[in-house]
C-alpha positions in Angstrom: 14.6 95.7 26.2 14.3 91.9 26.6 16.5 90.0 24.1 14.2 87.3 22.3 15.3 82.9 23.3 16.2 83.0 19.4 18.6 85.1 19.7 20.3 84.2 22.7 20.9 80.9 21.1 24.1 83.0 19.5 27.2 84.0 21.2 27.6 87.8 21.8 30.5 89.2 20.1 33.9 88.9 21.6 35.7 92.1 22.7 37.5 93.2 19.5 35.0 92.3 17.3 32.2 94.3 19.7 35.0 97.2 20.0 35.2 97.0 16.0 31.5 97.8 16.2 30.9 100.7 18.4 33.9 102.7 16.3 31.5 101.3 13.2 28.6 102.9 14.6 30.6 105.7 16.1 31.8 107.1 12.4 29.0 106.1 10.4 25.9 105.7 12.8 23.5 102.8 12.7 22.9 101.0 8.7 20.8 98.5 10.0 17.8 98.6 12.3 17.4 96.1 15.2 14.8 93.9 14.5 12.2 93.0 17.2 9.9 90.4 17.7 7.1 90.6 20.0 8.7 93.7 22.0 12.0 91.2 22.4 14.9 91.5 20.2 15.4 89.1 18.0 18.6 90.1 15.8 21.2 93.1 16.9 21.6 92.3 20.3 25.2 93.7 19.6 24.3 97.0 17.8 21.4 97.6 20.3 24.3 97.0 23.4 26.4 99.6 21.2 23.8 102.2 20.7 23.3 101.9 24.5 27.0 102.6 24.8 27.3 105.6 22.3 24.1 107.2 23.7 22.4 106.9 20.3 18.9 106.0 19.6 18.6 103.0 18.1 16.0 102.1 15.0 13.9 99.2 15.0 12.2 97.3 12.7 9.0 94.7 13.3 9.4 91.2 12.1 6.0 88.7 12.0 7.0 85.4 11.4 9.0 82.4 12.9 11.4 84.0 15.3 13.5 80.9 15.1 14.2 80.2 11.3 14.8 84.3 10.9 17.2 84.0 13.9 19.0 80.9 12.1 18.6 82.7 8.8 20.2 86.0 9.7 23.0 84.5 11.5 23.7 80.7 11.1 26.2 81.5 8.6 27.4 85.1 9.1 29.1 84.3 13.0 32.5 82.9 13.4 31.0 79.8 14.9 33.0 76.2 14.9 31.3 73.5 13.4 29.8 72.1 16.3 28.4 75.5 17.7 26.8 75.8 14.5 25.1 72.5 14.7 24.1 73.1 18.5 22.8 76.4 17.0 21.0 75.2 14.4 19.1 72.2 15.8 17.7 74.5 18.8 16.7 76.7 16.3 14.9 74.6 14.1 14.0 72.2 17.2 12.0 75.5 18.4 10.3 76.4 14.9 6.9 76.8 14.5 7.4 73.9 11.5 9.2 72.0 13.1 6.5 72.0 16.3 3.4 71.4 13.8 5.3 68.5 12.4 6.2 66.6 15.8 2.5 67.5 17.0 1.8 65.7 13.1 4.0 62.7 13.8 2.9 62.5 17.9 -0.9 62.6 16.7 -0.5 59.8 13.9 1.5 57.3 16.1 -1.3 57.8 19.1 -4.0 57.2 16.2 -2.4 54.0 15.3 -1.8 52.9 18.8 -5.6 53.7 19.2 -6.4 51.2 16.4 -4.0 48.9 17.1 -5.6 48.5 21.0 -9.0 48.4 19.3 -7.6 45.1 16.9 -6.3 43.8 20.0 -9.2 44.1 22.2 -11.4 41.8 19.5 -9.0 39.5 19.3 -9.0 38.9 22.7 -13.1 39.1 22.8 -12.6 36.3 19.8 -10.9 34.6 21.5 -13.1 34.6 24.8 -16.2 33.4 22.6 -14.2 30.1 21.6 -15.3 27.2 23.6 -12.9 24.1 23.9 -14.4 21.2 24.4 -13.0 18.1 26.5 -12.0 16.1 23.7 -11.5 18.0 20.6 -9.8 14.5 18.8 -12.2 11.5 18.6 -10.8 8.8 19.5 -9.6 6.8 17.0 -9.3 3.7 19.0 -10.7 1.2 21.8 -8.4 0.9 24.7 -7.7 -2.6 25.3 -5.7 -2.4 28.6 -8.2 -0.5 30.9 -5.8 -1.6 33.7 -3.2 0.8 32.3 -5.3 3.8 33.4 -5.8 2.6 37.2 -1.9 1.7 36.8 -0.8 5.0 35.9 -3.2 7.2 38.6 -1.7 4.6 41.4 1.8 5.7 39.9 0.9 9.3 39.3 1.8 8.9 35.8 0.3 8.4 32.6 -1.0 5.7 30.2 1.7 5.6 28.3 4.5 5.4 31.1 2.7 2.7 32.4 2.6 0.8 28.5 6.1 1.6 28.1 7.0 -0.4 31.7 5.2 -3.3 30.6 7.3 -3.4 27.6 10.5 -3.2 29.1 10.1 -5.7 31.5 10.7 -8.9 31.0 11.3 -12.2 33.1 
């Protein structure tokens, strides 16, 4: 029988603790049923492996839910895990959950939606900002220029106006 990815996610039993099982099951048979999800096992990898090696039929019961958080559930805090394994254990699990999928597909639809909106807002402002027309000389001019000359000056320089004013100033005789 195929075990299920949930369950996998634990360690099998070291070989005292698994030999500690099959005299279990040996002198007082099988308590609890396997439990299968799917036609994979989800929990009793162990006892199934010790059934197989006492010759005894195993019982199994169906489960119909989310393999992941039953996995976690049943044996999160029942294995002789370090810290860290736990926490490796736990985050696949839950990583894998069917609520923990609806919420990322949540989160992944939302933050596309407001993408979506936020390309919309910029595509007007950039059609906004196509309709505006500048015009050649959006500040009257306040004043007459007086030194005409200065703007001849300053083209034969490849300068400007006030480069040109500034010169004039600054030199004396």
């Amino acid at each position: 029988m195929e075990i299920h990815a949930a369950a996998n996610a634990f360690p099998m039993m070291d070989g005292n603790r698994f030999e500690e099982l099959l005299q279990d099951i040996s002198d007082h048979g099988l308590i609890e049923s396997i439990t299968v999800f799917d036609g994979q096992i989800l929990d009793g990898r162990n006892r199934f492996k010790a059934c197989e090696h006492l010759g005894i039929e195993p019982r199994y019961t169906s489960y119909d839910g989310d393999p992941w958080q039953y996995a976690w559930s049943k044996n999160g805090q029942r294995r002789d895990l370090i810290a860290e394994q736990r926490y490796l254990i736990w985050k696949f699990c839950n990583e894998n959950s069917a609520v923990f999928q609806a919420e990322k597909k949540r989160i992944t639809e939302e933050a596309n939606r407001k993408r979506s909106e936020t390309s919309k807002g910029n595509d007007r402002a950039a059609k906004n900002r196509e309709e505006k027309t500048v015009t050649a000389q959006s500040v009257p001019l306040l004043y007459e220029d007086k030194h005409p000359e200065r703007e001849s000056k300053a083209k034969a320089s490849h300068t400007n106006k006030g480069a040109t004013q500034r010169t004039e100033c600054s030199v004396t005789v």
